[in-house]
C-alpha positions, -999 to 999 in steps of 0.1 A, spaced: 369 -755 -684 400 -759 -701 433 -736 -714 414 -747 -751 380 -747 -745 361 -724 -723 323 -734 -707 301 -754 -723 267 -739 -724 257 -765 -698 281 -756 -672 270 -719 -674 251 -701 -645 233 -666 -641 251 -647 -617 289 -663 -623 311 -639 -629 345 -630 -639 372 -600 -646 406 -588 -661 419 -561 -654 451 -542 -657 470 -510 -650 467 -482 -687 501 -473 -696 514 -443 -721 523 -476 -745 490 -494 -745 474 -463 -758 506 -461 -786 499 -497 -795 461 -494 -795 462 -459 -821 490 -479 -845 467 -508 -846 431 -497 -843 444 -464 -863 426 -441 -841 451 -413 -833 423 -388 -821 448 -361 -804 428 -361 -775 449 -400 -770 481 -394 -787 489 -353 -784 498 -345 -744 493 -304 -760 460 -311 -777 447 -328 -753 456 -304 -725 432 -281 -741 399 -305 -741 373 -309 -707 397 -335 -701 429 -316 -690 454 -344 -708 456 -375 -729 429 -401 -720 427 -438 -731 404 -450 -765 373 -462 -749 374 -492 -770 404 -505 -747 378 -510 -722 355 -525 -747 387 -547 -755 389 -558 -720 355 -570 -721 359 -593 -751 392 -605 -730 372 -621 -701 342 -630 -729 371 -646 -748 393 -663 -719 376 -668 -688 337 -667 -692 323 -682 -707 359 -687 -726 375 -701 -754 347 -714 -784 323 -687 -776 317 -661 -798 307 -626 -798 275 -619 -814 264 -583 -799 277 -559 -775 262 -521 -761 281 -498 -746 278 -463 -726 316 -450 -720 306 -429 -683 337 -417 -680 379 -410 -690 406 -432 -684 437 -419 -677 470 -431 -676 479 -447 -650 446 -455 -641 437 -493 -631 407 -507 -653 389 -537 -647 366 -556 -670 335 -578 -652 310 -598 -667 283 -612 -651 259 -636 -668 225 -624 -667 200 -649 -686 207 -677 -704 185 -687 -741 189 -723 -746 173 -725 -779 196 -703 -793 227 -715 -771 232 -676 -765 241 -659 -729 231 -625 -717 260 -606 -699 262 -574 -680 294 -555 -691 310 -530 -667 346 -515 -664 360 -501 -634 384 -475 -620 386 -478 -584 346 -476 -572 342 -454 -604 317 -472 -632 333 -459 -668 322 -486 -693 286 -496 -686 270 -523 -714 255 -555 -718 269 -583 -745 255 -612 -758 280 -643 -769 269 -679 -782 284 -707 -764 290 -741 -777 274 -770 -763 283 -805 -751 259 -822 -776 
């Protein structure tokens, strides 16, 4: 793999794996509702939120999802692939503060289609809160 081009379909495994993760401050939830649009009070209104099951602000569940396409995208398989579908259950919040971690796991590999099979989890701690499956299309060598 390279900084341009991730795996090539060939070099892919099942079971490799890989992750990103990162530490949800109050501005990545700011800068994800300006630029999805999404400003749900229940992520942006400290008041509003203190009202819901969830007793404050919680992060947009598609920053998780966003993780995700960042390993897809960068480390596995990487640069070149592209994202053709993706399933999510959201399990749980994610608060401020709160470390999430992407993994994806390759699960089965088509290679007719060039397409690979990952599992999808985020992470806080040992707590599942994104659980999914996505499927990307990888270039090949030939």
């Amino acid at each position: 793999m390279t900084d341009l081009h991730g795996y090539y379909f060939e070099d892919l495994k099942e079971g490799m794996t890989a992750s990103f993760g990162k530490t949800i401050t109050e501005s990545d939830i700011y800068t994800f509702a300006g630029v999805s649009g999404d400003l749900n009070p229940v992520h942006v209104n400290d008041e509003f939120a203190k009202t819901t099951m969830f007793k404050g602000r919680i992060a947009h569940g598609m920053i998780g999802a966003s993780f995700i396409s960042a390993v897809l995208g960068t480390k596995l398989p990487g640069p070149g692939c592209i994202y053709i579908k993706q399933e999510l259950k959201f399990k749980a919040p994610v608060k401020i503060g709160d470390t999430l971690i992407a993994h994806v796991t390759i699960k089965k590999l088509n290679p007719e289609k060039k397409f690979v099979e990952c599992e999808t989890v985020c992470t806080v701690g040992d707590k599942k809160v994104i659980d999914g499956e996505a499927v990307v299309m990888v270039p090949s060598r030939g």
